[in-house]
N, C-alpha and C positions, 0 to 999 in steps of 0.2 A: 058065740062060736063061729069060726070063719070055716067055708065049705070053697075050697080051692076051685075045684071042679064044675059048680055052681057057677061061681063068681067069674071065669075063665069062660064058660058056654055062654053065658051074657054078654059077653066083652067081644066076642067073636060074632053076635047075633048083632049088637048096635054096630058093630064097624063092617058089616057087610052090605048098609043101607051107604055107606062114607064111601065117595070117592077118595081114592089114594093120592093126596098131593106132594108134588115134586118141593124140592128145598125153597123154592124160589116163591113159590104159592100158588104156583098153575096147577090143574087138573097132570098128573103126571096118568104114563103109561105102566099098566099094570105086571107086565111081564119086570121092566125094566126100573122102575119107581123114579122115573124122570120125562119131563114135557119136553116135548119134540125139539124146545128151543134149545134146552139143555144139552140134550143127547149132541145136535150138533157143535153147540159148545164144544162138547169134549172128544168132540173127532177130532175137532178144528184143532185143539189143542195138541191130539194126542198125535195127530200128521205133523205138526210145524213143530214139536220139540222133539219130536224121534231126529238120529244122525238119516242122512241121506242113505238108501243101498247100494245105489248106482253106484255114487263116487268109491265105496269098498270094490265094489266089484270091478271099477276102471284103475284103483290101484295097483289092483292083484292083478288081471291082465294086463297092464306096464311092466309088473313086476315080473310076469313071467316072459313077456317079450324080449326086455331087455337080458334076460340070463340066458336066451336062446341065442339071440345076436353075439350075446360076448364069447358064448360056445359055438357058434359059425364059426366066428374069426378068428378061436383056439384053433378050431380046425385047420383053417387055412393054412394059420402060420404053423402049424405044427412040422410039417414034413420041411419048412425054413431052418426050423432050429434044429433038427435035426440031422443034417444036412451038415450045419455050421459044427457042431461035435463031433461031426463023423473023420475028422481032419484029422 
């Protein structure tokens, strides 16, 4: 006869003598279940394949620049063409 709870409170008593190792087979960190080599690994990774912010954010301030400039020079010319109709 198998006793789940038994069997489960054993299981949890030998693996609290075990350190927790990471994929790799180093002593990993317990919060995280990865050794410090790792974790920076996957910074490393997770900074170099993300897109840039900056460049979105220097888009959109182009983007808004140039619609401001092209609306100056509406303005400008505005009271020209109107001017030129008024004939």
């Amino acid at each position: 006869m198998h006793y789940p709870a038994l069997l489960s409170s054993a299981l949890i008593v030998a693996t609290r003598g075990q350190r927790q190792q990471c994929q790799c087979g180093a002593v990993a960190d317990p919060l995280i279940g990865l050794c410090r080599k790792c974790q920076s690994r996957k910074a490393w990774r997770r900074k170099t394949t993300q897109p840039r912010r900056k460049s979105v954010r220097r888009r959109f301030a182009r983007h808004i620049h140039d619609t401001a400039r092209f609306l100056a020079d509406l303005c400008t010319m505005l009271p020209a063409l109107t001017n030129g109709l008024e004939v």
